[in-house]
C-alpha positions as YAML, in Angstrom:
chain: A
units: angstrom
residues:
- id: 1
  name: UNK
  ca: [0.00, 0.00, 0.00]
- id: 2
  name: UNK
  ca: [1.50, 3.28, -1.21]
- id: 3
  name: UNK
  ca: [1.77, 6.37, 0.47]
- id: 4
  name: UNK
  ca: [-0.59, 8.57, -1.70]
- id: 5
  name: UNK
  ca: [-3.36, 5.51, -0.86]
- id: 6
  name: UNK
  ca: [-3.03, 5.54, 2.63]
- id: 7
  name: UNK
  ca: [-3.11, 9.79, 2.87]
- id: 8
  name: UNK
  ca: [-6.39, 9.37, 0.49]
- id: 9
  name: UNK
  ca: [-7.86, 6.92, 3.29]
- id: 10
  name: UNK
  ca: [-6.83, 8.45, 6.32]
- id: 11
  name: UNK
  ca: [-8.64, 11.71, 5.01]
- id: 12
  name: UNK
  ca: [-11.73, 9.56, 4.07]
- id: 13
  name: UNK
  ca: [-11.76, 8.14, 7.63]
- id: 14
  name: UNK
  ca: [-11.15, 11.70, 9.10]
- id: 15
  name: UNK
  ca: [-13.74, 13.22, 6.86]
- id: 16
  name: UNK
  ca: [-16.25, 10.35, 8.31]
- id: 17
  name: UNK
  ca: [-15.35, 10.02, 11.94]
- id: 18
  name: UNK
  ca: [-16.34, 14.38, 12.31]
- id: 19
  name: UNK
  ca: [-19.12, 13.89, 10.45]
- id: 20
  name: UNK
  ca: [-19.88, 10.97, 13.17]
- id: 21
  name: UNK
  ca: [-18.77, 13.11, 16.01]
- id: 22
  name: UNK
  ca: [-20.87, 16.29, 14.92]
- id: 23
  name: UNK
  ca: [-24.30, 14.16, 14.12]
- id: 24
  name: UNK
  ca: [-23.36, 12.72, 17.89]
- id: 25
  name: UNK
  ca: [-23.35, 15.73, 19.23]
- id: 26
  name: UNK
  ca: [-26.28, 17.37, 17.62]
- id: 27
  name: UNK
  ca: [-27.92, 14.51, 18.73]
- id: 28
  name: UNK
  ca: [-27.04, 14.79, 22.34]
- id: 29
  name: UNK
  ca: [-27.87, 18.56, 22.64]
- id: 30
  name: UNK
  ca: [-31.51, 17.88, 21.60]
- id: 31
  name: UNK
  ca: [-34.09, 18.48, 24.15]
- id: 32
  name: UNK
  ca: [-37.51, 16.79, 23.74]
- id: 33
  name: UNK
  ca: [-39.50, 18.74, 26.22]
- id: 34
  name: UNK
  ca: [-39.87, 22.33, 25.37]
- id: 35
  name: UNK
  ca: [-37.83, 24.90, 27.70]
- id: 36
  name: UNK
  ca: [-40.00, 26.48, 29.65]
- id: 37
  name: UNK
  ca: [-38.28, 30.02, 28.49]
- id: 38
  name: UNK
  ca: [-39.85, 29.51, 25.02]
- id: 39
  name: UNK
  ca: [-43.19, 28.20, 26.45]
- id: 40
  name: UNK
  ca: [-45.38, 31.29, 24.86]
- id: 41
  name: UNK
  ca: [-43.49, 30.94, 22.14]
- id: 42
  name: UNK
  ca: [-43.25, 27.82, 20.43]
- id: 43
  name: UNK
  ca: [-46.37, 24.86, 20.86]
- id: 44
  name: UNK
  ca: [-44.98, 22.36, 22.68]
- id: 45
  name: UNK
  ca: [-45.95, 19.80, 19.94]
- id: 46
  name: UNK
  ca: [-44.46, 21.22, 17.17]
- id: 47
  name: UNK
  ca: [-41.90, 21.67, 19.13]
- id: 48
  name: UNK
  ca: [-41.45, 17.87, 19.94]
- id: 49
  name: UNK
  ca: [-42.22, 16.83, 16.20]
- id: 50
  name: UNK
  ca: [-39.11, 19.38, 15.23]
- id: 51
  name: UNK
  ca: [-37.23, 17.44, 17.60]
- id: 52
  name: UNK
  ca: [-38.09, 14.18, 16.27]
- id: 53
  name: UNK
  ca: [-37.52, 15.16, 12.69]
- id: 54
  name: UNK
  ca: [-34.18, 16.07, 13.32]
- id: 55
  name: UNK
  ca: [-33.15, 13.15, 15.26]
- id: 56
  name: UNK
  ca: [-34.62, 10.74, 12.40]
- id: 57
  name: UNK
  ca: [-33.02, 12.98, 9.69]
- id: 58
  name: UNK
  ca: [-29.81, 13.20, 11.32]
- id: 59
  name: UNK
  ca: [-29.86, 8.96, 12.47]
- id: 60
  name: UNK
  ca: [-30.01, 8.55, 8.54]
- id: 61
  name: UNK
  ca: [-27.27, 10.94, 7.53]
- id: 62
  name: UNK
  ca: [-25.44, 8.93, 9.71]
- id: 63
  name: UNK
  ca: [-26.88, 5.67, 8.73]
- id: 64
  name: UNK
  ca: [-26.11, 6.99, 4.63]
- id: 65
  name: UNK
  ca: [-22.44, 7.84, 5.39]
- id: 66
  name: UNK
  ca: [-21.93, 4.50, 7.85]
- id: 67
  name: UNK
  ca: [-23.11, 3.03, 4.81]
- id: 68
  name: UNK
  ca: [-21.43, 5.13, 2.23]
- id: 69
  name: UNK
  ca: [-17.85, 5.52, 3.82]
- id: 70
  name: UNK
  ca: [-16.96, 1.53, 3.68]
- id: 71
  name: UNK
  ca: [-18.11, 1.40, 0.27]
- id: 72
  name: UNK
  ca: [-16.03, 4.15, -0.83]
- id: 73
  name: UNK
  ca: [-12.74, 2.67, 0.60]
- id: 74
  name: UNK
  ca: [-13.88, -0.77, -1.20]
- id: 75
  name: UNK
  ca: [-14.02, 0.69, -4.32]
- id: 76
  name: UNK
  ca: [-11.01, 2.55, -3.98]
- id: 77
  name: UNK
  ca: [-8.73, -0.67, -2.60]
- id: 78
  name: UNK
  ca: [-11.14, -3.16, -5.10]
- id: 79
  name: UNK
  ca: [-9.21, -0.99, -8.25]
- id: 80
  name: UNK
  ca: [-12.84, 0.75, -8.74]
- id: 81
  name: UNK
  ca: [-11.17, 3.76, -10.12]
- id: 82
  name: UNK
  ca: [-8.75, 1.70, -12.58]
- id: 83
  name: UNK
  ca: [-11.54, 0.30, -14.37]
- id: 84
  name: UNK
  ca: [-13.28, 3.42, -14.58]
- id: 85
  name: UNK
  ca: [-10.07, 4.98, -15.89]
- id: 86
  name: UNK
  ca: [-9.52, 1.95, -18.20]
- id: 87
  name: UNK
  ca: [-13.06, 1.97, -19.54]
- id: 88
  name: UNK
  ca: [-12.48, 5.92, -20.43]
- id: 89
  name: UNK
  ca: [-9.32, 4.93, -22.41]
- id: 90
  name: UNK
  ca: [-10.43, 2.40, -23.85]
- id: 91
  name: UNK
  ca: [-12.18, 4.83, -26.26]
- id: 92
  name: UNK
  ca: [-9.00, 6.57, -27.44]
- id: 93
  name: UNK
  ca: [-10.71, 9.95, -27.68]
- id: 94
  name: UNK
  ca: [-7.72, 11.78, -26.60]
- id: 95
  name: UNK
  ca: [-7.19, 13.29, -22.89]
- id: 96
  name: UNK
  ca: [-9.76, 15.66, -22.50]
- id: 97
  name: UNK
  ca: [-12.73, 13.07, -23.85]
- id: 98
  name: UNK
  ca: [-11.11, 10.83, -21.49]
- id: 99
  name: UNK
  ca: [-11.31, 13.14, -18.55]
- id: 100
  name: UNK
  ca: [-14.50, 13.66, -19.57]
- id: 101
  name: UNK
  ca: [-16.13, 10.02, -19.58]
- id: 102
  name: UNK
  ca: [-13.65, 9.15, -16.62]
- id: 103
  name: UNK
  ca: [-15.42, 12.20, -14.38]
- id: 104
  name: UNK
  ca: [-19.39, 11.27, -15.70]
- id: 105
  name: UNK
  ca: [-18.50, 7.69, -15.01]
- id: 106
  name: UNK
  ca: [-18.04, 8.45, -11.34]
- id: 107
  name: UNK
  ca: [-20.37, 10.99, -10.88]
- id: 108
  name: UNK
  ca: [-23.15, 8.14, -12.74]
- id: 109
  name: UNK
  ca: [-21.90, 5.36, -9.90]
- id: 110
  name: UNK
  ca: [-22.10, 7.95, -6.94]
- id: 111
  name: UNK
  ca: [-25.54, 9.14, -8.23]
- id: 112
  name: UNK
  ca: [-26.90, 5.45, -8.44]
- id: 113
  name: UNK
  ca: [-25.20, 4.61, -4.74]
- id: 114
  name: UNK
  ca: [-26.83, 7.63, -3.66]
- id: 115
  name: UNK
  ca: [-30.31, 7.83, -4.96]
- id: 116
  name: UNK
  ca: [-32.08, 4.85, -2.52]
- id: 117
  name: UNK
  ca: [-30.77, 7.11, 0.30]
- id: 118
  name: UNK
  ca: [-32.82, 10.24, -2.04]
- id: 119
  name: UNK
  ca: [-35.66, 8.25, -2.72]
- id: 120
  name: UNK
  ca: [-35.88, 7.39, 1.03]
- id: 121
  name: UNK
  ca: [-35.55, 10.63, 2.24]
- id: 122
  name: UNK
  ca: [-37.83, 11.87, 0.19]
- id: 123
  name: UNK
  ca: [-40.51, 9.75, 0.17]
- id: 124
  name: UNK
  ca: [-40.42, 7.80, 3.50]
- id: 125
  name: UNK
  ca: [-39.20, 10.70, 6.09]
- id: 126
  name: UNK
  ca: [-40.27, 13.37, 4.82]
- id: 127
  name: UNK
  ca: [-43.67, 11.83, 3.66]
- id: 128
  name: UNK
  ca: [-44.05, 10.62, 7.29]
- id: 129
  name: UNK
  ca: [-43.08, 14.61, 8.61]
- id: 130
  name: UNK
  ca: [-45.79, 15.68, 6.29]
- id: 131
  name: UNK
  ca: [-43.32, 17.80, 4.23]
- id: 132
  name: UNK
  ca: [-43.42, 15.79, 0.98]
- id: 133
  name: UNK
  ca: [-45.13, 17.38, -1.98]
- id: 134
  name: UNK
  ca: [-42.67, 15.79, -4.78]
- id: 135
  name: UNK
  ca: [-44.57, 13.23, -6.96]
- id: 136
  name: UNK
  ca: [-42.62, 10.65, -8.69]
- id: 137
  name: UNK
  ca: [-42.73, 12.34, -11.89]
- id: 138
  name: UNK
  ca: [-41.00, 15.39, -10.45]
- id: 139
  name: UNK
  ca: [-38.29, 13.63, -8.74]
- id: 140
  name: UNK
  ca: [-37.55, 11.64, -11.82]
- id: 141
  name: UNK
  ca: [-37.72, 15.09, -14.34]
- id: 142
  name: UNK
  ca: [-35.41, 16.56, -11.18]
- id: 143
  name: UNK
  ca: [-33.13, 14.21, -11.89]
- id: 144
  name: UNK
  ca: [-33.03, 13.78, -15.95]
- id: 145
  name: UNK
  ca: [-32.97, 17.72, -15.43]
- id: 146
  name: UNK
  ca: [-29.72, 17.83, -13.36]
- id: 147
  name: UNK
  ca: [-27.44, 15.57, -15.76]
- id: 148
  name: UNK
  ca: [-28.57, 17.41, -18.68]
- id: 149
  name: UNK
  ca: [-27.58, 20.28, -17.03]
- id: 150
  name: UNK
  ca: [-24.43, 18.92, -15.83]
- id: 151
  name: UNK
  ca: [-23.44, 17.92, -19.37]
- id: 152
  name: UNK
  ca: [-24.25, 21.21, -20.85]
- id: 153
  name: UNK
  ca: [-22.25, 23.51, -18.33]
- id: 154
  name: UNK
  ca: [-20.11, 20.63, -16.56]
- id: 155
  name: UNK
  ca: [-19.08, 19.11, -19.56]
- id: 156
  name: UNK
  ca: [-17.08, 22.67, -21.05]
- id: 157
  name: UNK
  ca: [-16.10, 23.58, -17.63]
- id: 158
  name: UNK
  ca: [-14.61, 20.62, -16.67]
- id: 159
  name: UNK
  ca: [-13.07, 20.68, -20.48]
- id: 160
  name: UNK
  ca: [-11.23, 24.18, -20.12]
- id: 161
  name: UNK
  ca: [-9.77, 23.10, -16.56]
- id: 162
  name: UNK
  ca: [-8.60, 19.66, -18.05]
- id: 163
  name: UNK
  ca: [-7.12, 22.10, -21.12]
- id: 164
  name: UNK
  ca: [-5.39, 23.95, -18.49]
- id: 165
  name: UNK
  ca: [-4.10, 21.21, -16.71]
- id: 166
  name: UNK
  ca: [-2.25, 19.88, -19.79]
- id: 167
  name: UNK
  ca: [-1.00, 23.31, -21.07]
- id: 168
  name: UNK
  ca: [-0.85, 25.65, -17.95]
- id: 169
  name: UNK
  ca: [2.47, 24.21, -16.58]
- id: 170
  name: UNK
  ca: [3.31, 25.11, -12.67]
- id: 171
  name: UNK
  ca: [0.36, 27.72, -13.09]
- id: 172
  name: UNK
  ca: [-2.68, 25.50, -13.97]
- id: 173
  name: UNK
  ca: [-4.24, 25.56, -10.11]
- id: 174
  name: UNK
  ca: [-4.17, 29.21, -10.92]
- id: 175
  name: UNK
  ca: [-5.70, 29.42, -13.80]
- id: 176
  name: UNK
  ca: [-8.05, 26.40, -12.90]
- id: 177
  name: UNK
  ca: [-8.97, 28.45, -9.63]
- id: 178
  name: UNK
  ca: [-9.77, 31.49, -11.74]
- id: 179
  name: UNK
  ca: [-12.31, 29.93, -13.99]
- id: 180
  name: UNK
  ca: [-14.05, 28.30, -10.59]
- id: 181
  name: UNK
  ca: [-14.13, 31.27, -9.20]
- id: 182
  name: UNK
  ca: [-15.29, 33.21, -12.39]
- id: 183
  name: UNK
  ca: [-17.83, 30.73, -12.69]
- id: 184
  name: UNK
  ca: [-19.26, 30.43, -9.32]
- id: 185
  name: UNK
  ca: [-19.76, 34.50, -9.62]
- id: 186
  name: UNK
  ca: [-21.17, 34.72, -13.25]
- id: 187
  name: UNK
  ca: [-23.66, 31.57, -11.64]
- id: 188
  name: UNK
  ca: [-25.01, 33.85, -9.09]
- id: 189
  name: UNK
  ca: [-26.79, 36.04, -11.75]
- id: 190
  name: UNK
  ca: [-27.27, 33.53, -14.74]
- id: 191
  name: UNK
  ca: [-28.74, 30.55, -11.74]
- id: 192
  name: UNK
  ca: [-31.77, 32.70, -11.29]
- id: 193
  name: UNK
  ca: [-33.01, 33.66, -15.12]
- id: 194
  name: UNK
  ca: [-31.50, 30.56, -16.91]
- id: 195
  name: UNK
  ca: [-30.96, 27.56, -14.11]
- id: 196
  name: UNK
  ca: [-33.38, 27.66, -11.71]
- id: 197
  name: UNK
  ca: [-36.43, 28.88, -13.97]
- id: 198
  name: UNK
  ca: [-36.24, 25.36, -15.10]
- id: 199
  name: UNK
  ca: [-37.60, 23.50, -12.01]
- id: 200
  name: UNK
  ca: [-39.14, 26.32, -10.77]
- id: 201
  name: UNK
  ca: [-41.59, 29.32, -11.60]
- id: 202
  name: UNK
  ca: [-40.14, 32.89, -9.90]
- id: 203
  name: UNK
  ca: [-43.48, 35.20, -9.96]
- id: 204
  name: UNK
  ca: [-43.22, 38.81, -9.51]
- id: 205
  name: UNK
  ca: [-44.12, 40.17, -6.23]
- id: 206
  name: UNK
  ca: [-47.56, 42.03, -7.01]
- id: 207
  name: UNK
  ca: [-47.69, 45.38, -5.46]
- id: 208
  name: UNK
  ca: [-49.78, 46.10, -2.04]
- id: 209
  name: UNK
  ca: [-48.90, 46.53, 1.44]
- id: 210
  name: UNK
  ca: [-46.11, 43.03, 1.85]
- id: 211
  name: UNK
  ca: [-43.97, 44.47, -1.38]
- id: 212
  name: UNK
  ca: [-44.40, 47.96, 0.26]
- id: 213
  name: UNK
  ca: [-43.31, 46.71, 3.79]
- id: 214
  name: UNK
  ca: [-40.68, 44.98, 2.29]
- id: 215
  name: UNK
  ca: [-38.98, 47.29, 0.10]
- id: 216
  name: UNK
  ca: [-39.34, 50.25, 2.89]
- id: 217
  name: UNK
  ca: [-37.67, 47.71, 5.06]
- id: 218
  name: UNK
  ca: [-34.66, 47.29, 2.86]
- id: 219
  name: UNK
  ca: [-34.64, 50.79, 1.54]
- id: 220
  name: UNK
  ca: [-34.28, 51.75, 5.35]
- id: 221
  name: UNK
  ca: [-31.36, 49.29, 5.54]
- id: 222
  name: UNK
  ca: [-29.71, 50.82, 2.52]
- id: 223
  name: UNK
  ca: [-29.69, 47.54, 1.04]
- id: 224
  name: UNK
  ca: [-30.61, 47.75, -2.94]
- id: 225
  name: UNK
  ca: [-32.72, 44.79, -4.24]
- id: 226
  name: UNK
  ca: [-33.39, 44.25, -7.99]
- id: 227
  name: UNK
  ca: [-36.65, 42.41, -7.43]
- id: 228
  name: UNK
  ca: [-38.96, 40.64, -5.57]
- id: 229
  name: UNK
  ca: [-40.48, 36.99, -6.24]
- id: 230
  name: UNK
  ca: [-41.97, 34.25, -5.16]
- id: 231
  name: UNK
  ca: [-41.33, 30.43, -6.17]
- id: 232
  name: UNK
  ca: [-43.40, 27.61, -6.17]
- id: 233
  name: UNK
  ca: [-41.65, 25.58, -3.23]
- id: 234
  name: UNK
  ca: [-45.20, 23.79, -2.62]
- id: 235
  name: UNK
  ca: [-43.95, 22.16, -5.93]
- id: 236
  name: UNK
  ca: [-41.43, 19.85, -3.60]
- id: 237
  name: UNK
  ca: [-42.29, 20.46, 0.27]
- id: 238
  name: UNK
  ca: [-44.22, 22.12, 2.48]
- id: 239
  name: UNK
  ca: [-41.36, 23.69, 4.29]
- id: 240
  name: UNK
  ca: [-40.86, 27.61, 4.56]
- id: 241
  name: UNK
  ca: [-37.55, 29.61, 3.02]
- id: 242
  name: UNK
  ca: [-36.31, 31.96, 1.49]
- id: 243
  name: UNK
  ca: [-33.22, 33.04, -0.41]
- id: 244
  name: UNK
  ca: [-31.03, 35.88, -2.14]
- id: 245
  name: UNK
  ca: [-29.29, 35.57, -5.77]
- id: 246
  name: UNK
  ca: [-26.67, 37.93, -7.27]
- id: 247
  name: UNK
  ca: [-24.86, 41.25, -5.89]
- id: 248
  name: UNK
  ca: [-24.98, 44.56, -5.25]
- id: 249
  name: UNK
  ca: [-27.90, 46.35, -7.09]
- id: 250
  name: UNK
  ca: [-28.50, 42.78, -8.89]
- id: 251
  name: UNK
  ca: [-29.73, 41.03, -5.47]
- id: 252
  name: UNK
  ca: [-33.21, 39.46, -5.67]
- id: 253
  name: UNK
  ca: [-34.65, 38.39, -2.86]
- id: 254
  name: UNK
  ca: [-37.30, 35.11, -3.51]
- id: 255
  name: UNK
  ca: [-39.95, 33.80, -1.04]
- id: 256
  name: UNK
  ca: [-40.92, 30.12, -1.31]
- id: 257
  name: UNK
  ca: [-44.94, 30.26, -1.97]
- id: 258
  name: UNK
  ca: [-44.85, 28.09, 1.69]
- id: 259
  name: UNK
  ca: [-43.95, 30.98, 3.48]
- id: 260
  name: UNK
  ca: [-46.05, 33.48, 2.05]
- id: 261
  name: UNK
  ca: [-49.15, 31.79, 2.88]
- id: 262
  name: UNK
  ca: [-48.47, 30.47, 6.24]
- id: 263
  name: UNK
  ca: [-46.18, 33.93, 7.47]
- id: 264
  name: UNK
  ca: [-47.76, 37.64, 8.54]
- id: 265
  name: UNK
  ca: [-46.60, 40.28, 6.88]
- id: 266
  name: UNK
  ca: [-44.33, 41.41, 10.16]
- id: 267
  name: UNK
  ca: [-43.19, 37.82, 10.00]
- id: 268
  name: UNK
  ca: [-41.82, 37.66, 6.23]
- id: 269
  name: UNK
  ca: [-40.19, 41.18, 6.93]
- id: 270
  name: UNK
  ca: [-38.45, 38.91, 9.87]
- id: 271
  name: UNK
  ca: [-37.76, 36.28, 7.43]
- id: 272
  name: UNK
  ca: [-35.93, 39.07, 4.44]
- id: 273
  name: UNK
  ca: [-33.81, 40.78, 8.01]
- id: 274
  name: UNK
  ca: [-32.56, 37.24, 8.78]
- id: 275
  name: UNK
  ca: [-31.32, 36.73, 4.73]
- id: 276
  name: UNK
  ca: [-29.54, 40.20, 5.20]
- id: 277
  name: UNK
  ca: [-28.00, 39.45, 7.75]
- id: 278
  name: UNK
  ca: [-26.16, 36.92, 5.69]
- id: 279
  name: UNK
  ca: [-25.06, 39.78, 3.02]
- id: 280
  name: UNK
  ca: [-24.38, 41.94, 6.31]
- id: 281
  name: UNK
  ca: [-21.88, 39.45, 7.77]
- id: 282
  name: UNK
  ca: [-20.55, 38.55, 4.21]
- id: 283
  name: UNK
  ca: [-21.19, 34.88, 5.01]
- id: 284
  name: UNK
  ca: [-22.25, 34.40, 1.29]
- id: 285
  name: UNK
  ca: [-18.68, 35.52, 0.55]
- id: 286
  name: UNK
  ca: [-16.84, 33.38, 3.33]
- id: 287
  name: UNK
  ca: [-19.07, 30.45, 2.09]
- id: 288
  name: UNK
  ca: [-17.41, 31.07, -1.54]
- id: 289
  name: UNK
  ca: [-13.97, 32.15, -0.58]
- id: 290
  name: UNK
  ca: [-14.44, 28.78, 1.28]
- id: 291
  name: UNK
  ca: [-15.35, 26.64, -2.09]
...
């Protein structure tokens, strides 16, 4: 056993035992019975059932990656990624093809070992939560929906950073870390208008008092918004969110239907402070400086 293999497993196993150690401790700091601090606050039964969902949530992340982990390290020691990479040659398409077919090949076996775990999540736990509002058909469009996509913007990104690779010399990272990072920002305005418009409908905001409260809010903030939407999140789940896309004078700020019908006014004013507080702390940033 080499050196290179046994650094690759060790990180696995490190990677895996956290993961373990975090879940544990989430676990451990969950409190069934409501504090009585928050008792005219929260319902004590909701509170309980958002207790239990994430215990069972978190019991199969942990379940998924017990599972996951050890079949990982078998492929690896097996020669799982040899074959792959022999399979891709064997089509003597030159590098980049073969980079290509070698990358889609893994990402194919990684999305079939993952999707019982998706199909369970989906349709067992969160069906049983009362969340679930994704019908097969959706799930299965979802998914057809994703590899096309991955192909079509993927396939030439992954291409140019392979290109790189062969012809940057000491300076590829760089140039490879460039085009990731160019990417990630030009996604934050094209993921809105071209991505997610494609499992999703974004509605305007129509005007009346929530757009007014809303945009007085901001304005009062001095933070600039582009526009205002709503998305059909009822499409997939009953759960509330809500979420910010592009920068500067480009942000839009889009409300999952969810949330609009179950929220007050005050409350989805609550709900846009909380998702500027993530532009205010630059967490969006730190996330992406992180990537």
């Amino acid at each position: 056993m080499n050196g290179y293999l046994i650094f690759i497993l060790a990180v696995i196993l490190t990677g895996y035992i956290l993961e373990v150690l975090v879940a544990v401790l989430n676990l451990q700091s969950l409190q069934p019975v409501l504090p009585e601090e928050f008792a005219d606050v929260f319902d004590k039964d909701k509170y309980a059932e958002s207790q239990k969902y994430t215990r069972t949530t978190t019991r199969f992340g942990l379940l998924q990656n017990s599972i996951m982990t050890p079949v990982t390290i078998l492929f690896i020691l097996l020669g799982g990624f040899n074959w792959v990479d022999n399979l891709a040659r064997s089509l003597e398409q030159g590098s980049i093809i073969t980079g290509l077919v070698f990358t889609g090949l893994l990402l194919l076996l990684s999305g079939l070992a993952g999707l019982p775990f998706s199909i369970y999540a989906t349709f067992v736990i969160e069906e049983r939560f009362g969340f679930n509002k994704t019908t097969v058909k959706t799930f299965i469009l979802d998914i057809f929906k994703s590899i096309i996509l991955g192909i079509v913007i993927g396939g030439p990104l992954l291409s140019l950073v392979l290109w790189f690779f062969e012809t940057g010399g000491g300076l590829a990272w760089l140039y490879c870390w460039l085009i990731v990072v160019s990417f990630i920002l030009v996604m934050q305005f094209l993921a809105p208008v071209v991505i997610m418009p494609l499992f999703n409908k974004f509605i305007p905001l129509e005007e009346g008092e929530l757009k007014d409260s809303i945009t007085d809010y901001a304005r009062s903030q001095g933070f600039k918004m582009k526009g205002i939407y709503t998305m059909d999140g009822s499409k997939r789940s009953t759960k509330l969110n809500a979420f910010f896309t592009g920068f500067g004078k480009f942000r839009r700020i889009v409300f999952f239907d969810t949330l609009m019908e179950k929220l007050s006014t005050n409350e989805i004013v609550a709900v846009l402070a909380h998702e500027m507080g993530h532009y205010k702390k630059k967490h969006i940033f730190k996330m992406m400086a992180a990537s």
